[in-house]
MDAnalysis code that builds the backbone (N, CA, C; Angstrom):
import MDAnalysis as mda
import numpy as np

u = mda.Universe.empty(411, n_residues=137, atom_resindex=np.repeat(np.arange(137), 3), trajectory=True)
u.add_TopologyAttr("name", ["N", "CA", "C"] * 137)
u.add_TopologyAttr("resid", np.arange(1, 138))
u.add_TopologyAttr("resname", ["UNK", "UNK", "UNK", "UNK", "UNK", "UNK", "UNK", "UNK", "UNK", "UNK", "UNK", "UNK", "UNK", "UNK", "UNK", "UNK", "UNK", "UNK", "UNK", "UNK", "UNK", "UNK", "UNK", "UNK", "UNK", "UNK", "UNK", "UNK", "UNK", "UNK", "UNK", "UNK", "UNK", "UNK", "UNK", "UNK", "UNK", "UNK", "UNK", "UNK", "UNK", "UNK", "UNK", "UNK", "UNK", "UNK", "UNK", "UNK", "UNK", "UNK", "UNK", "UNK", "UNK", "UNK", "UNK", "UNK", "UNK", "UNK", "UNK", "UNK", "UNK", "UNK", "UNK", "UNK", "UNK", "UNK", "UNK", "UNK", "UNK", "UNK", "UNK", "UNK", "UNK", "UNK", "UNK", "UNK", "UNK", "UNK", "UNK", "UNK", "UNK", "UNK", "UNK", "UNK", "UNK", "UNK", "UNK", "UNK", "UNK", "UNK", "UNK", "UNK", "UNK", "UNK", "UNK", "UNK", "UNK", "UNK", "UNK", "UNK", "UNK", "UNK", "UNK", "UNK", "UNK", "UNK", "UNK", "UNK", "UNK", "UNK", "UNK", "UNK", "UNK", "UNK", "UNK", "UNK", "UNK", "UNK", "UNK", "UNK", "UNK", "UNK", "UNK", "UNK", "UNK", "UNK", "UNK", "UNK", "UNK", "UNK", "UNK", "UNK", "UNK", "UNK", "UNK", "UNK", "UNK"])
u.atoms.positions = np.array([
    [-1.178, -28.386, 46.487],
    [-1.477, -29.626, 47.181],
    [-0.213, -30.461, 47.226],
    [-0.062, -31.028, 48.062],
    [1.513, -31.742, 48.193],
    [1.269, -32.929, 47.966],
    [-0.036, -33.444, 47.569],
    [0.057, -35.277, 47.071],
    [-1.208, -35.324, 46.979],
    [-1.290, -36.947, 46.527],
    [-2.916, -37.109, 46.055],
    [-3.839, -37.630, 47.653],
    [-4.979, -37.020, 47.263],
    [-5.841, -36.879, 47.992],
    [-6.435, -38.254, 48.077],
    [-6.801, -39.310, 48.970],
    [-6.632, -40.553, 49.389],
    [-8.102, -40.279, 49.985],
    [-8.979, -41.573, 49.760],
    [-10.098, -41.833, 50.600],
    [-10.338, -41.782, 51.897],
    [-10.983, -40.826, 52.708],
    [-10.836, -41.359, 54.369],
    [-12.707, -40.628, 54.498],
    [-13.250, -41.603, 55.375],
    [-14.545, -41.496, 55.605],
    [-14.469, -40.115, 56.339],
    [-15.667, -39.289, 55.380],
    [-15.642, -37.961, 56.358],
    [-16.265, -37.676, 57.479],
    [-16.182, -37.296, 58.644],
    [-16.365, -37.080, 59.641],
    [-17.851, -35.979, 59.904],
    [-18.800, -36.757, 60.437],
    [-20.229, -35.937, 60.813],
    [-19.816, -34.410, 61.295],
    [-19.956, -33.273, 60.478],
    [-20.239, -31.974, 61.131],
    [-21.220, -31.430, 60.775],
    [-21.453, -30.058, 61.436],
    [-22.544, -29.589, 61.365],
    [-22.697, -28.680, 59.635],
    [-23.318, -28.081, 59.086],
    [-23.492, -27.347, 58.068],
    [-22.657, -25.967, 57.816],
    [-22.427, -25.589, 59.164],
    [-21.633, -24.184, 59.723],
    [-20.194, -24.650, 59.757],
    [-19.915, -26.133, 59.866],
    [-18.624, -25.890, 60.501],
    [-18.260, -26.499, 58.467],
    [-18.972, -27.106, 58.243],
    [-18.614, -27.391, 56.620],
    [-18.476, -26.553, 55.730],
    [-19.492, -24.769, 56.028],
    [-19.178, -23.934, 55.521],
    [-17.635, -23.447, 55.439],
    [-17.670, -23.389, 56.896],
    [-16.301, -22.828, 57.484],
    [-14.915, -23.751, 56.900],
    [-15.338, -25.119, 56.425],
    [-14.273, -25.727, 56.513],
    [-13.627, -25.567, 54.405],
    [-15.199, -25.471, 53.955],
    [-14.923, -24.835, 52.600],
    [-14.575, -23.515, 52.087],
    [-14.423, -22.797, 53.488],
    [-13.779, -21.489, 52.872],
    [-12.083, -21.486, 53.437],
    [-11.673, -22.462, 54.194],
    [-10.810, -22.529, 54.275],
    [-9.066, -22.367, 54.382],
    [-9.107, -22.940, 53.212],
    [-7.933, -23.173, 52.229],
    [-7.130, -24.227, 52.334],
    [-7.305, -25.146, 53.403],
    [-6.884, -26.418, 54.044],
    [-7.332, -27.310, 53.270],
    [-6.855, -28.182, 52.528],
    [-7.477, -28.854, 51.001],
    [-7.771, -30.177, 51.833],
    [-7.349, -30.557, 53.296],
    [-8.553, -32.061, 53.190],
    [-9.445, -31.290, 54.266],
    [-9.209, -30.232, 54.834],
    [-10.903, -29.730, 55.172],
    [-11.655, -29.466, 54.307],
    [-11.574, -28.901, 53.128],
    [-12.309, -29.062, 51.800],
    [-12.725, -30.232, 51.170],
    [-11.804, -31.064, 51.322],
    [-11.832, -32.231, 50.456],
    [-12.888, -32.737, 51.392],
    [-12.631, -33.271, 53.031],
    [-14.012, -33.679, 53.980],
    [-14.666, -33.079, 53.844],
    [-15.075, -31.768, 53.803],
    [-16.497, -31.177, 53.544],
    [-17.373, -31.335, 52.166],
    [-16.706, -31.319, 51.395],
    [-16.894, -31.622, 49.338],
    [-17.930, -33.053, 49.964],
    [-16.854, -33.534, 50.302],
    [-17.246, -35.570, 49.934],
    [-18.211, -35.567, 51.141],
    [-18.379, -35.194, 52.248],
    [-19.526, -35.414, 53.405],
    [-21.135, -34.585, 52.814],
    [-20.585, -33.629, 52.123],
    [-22.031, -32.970, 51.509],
    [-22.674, -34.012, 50.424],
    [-21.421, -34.169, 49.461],
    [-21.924, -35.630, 48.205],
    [-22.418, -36.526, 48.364],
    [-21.680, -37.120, 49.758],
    [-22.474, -38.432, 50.205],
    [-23.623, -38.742, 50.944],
    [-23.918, -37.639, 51.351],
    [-24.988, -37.781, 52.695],
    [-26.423, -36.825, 52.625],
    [-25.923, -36.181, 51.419],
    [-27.426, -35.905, 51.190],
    [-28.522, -34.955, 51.788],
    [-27.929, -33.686, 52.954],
    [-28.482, -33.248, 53.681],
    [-29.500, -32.186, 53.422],
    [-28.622, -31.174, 52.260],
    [-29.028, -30.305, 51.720],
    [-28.295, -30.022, 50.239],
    [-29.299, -30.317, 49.514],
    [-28.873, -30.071, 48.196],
    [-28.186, -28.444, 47.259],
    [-29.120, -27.519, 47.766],
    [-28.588, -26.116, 47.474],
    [-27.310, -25.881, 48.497],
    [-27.071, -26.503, 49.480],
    [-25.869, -26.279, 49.906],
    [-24.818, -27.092, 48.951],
    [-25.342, -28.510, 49.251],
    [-24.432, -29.077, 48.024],
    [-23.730, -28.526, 47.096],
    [-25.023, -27.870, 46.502],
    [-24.677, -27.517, 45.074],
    [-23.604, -26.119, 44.970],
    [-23.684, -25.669, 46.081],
    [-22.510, -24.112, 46.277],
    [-21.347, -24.874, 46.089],
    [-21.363, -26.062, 47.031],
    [-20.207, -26.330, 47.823],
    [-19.365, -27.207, 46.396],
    [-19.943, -27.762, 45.219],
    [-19.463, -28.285, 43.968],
    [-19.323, -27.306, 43.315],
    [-19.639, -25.977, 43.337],
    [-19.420, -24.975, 42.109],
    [-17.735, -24.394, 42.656],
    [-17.673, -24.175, 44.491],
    [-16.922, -23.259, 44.837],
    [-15.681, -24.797, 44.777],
    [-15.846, -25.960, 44.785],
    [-14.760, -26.707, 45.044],
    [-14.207, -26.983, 43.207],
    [-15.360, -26.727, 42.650],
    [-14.774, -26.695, 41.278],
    [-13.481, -25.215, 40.884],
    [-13.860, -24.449, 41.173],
    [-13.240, -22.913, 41.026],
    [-11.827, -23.042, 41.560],
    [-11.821, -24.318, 42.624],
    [-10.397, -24.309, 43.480],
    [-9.249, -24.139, 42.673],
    [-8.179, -23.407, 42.692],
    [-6.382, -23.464, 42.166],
    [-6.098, -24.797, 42.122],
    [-6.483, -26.096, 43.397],
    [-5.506, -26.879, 43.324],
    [-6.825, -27.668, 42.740],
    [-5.301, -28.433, 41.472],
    [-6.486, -29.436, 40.873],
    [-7.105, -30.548, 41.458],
    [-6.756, -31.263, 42.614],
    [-6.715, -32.324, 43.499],
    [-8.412, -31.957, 44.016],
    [-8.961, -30.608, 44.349],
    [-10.095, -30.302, 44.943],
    [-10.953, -30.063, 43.654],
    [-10.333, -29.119, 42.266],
    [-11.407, -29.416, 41.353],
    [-11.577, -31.305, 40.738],
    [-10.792, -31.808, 40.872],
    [-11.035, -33.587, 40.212],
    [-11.633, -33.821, 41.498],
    [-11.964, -34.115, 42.786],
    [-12.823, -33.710, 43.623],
    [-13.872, -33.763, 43.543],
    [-14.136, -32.456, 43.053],
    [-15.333, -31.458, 42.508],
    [-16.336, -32.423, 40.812],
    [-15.339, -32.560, 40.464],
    [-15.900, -33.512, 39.312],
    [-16.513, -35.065, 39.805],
    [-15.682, -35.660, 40.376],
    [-16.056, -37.049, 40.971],
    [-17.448, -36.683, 41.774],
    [-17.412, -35.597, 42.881],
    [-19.109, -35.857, 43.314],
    [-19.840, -35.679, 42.695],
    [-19.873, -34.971, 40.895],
    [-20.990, -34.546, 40.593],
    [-21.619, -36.212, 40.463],
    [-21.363, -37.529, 40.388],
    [-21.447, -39.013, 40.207],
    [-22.500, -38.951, 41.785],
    [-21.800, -38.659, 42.613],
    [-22.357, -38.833, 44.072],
    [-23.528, -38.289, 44.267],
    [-23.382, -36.886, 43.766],
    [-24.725, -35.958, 43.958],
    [-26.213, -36.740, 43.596],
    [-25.921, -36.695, 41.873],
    [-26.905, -37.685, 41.342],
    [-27.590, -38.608, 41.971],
    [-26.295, -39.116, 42.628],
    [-26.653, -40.741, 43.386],
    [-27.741, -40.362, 44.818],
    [-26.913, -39.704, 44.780],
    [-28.013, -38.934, 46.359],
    [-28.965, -38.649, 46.296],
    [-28.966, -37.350, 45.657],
    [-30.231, -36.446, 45.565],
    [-30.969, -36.691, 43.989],
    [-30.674, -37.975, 43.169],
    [-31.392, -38.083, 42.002],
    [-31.509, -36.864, 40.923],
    [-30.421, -35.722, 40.902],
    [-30.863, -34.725, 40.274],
    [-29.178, -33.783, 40.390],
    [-29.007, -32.785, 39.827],
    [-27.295, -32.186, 39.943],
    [-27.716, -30.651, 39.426],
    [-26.850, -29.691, 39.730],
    [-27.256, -28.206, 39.275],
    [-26.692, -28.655, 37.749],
    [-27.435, -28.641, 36.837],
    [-27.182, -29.094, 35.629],
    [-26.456, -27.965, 34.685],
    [-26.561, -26.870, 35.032],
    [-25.820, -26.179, 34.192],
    [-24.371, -25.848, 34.433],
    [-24.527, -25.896, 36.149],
    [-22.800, -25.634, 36.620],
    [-22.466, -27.310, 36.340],
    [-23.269, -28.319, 36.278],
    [-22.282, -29.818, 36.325],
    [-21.917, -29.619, 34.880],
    [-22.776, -29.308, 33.648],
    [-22.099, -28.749, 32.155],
    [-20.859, -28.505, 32.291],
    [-21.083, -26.888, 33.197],
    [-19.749, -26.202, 32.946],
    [-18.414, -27.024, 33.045],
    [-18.873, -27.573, 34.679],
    [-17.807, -28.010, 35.406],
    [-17.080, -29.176, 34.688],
    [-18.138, -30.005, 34.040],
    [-17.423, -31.216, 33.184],
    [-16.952, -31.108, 31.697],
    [-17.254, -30.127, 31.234],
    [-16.831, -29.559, 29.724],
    [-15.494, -28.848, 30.052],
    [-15.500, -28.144, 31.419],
    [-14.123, -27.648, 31.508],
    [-13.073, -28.465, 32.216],
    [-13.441, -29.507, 32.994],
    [-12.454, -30.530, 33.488],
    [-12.208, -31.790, 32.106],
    [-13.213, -32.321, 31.380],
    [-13.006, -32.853, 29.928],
    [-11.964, -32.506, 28.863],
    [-11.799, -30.693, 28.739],
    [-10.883, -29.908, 28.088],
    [-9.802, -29.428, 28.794],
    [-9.547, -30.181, 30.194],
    [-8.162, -28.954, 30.030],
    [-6.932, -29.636, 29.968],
    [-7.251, -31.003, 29.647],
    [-5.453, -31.392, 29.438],
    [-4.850, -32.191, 30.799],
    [-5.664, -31.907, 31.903],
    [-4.989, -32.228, 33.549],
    [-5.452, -33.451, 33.376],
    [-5.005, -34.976, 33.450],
    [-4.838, -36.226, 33.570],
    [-6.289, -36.371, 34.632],
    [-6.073, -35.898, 35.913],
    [-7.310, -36.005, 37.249],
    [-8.354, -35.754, 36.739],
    [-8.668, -34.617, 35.725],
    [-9.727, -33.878, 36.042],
    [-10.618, -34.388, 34.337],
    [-9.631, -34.529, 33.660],
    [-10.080, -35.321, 32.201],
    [-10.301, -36.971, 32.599],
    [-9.633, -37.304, 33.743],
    [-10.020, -38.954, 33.836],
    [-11.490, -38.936, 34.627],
    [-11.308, -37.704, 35.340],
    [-13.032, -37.990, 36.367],
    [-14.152, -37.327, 35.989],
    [-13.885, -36.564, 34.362],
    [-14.945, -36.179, 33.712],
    [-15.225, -37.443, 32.943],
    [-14.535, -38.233, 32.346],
    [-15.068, -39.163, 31.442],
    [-15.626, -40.240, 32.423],
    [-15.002, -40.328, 33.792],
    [-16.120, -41.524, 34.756],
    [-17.417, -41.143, 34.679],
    [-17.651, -39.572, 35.237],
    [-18.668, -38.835, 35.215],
    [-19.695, -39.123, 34.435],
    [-18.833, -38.862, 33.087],
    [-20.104, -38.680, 31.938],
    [-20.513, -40.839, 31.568],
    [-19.482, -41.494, 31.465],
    [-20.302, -42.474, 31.714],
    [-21.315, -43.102, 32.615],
    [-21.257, -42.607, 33.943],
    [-22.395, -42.754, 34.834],
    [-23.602, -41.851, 34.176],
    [-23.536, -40.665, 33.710],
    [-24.434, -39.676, 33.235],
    [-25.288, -40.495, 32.177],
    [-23.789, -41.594, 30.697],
    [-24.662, -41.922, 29.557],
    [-25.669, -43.730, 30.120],
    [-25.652, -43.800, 31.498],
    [-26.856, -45.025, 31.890],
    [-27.890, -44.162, 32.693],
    [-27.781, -42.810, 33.403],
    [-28.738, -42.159, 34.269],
    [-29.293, -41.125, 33.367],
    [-28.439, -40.407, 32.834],
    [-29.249, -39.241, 32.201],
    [-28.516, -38.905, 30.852],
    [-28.734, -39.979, 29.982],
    [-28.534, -39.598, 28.667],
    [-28.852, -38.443, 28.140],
    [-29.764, -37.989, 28.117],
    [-29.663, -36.619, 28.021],
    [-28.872, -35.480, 27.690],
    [-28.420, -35.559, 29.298],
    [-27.387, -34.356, 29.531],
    [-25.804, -35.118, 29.095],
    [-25.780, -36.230, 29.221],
    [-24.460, -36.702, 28.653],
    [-24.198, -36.406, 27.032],
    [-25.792, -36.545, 26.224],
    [-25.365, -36.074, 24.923],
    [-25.145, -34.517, 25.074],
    [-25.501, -33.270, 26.124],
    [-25.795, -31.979, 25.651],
    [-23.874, -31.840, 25.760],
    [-23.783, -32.506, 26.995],
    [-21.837, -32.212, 27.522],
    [-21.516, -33.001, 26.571],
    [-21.646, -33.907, 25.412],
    [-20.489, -34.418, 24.676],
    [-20.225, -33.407, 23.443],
    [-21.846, -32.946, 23.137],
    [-21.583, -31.992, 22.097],
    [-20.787, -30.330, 22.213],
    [-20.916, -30.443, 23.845],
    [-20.079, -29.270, 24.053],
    [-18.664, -29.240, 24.005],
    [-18.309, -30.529, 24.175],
    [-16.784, -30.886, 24.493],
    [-16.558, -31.244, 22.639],
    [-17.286, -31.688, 21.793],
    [-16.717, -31.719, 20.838],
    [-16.948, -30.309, 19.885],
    [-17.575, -29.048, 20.066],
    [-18.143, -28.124, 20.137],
    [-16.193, -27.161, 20.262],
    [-16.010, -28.045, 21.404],
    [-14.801, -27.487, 21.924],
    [-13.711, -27.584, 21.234],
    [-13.349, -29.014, 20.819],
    [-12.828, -29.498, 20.318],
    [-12.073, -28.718, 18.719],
    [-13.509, -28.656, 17.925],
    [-13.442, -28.248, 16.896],
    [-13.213, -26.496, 16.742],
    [-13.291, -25.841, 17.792],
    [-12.648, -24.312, 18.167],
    [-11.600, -24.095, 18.419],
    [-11.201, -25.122, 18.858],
    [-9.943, -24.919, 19.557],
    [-8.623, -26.294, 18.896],
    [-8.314, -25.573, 17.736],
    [-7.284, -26.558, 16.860],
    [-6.116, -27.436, 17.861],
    [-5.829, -26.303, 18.782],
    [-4.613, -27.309, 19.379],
    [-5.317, -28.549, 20.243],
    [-6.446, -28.421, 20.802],
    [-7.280, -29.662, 21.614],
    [-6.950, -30.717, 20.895],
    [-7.223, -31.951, 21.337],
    [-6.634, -33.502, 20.996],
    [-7.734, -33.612, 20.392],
])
């Protein structure tokens, strides 16, 4: 990615062309397709591909991305694929990348007023982590 990825309202497409635009490799056709699925609520199991496969991304700019909608999803659709948002935020929490450790901890504070819950299951995983892994902070 050649710089940080900047707010711009995403542009109405269809479901096909958002597929198309997440397989890509063009990181603000990804990035518009990520944030137009988060915000708008159309289809949730699409959603939810489209946060697992933008999490998986090389460039970290699309996984911190990927972390920030899981906040949006919630907001939308009242509900998140809870085991990939685990994954996704226990492994952006642990890896050291500034983006992706700053938009897991936004994350999980929106999580500890909506769904305490799952904010305690991801803290115990991240400290779970913590304590395995000596060199972690």
């Amino acid at each position: 990615m050649s710089g940080r990825l900047e707010y711009q309202a995403p542009v109405e497409v269809s479901q096909e062309q958002r597929a198309s635009a997440l397989a890509s490799g063009d990181e603000r056709k990804i990035a518009d397709a990520m944030l137009f699925c988060a915000l708008n609520g159309e289809d949730y199991e699409f959603t939810s591909k489209a946060l697992v496969l933008c999490s998986r991304s090389e460039d970290v700019s699309i996984r911190a991305l990927a972390v920030i909608c899981i906040s949006h999803i919630l907001r939308v659709f009242g509900r998140i694929p809870e085991g990939n948002a685990e994954d996704i935020l226990v492994s952006a929490a642990t890896s050291g990348l500034k983006p992706l450790t700053g938009n897991a901890q936004s994350v999980l504070e929106d999580l500890s007023e909506w769904r305490l819950d799952l904010h305690k299951t991801i803290l115990r995983r991240i400290e779970q982590y913590n304590q395995d892994d000596p060199s972690a902070e």
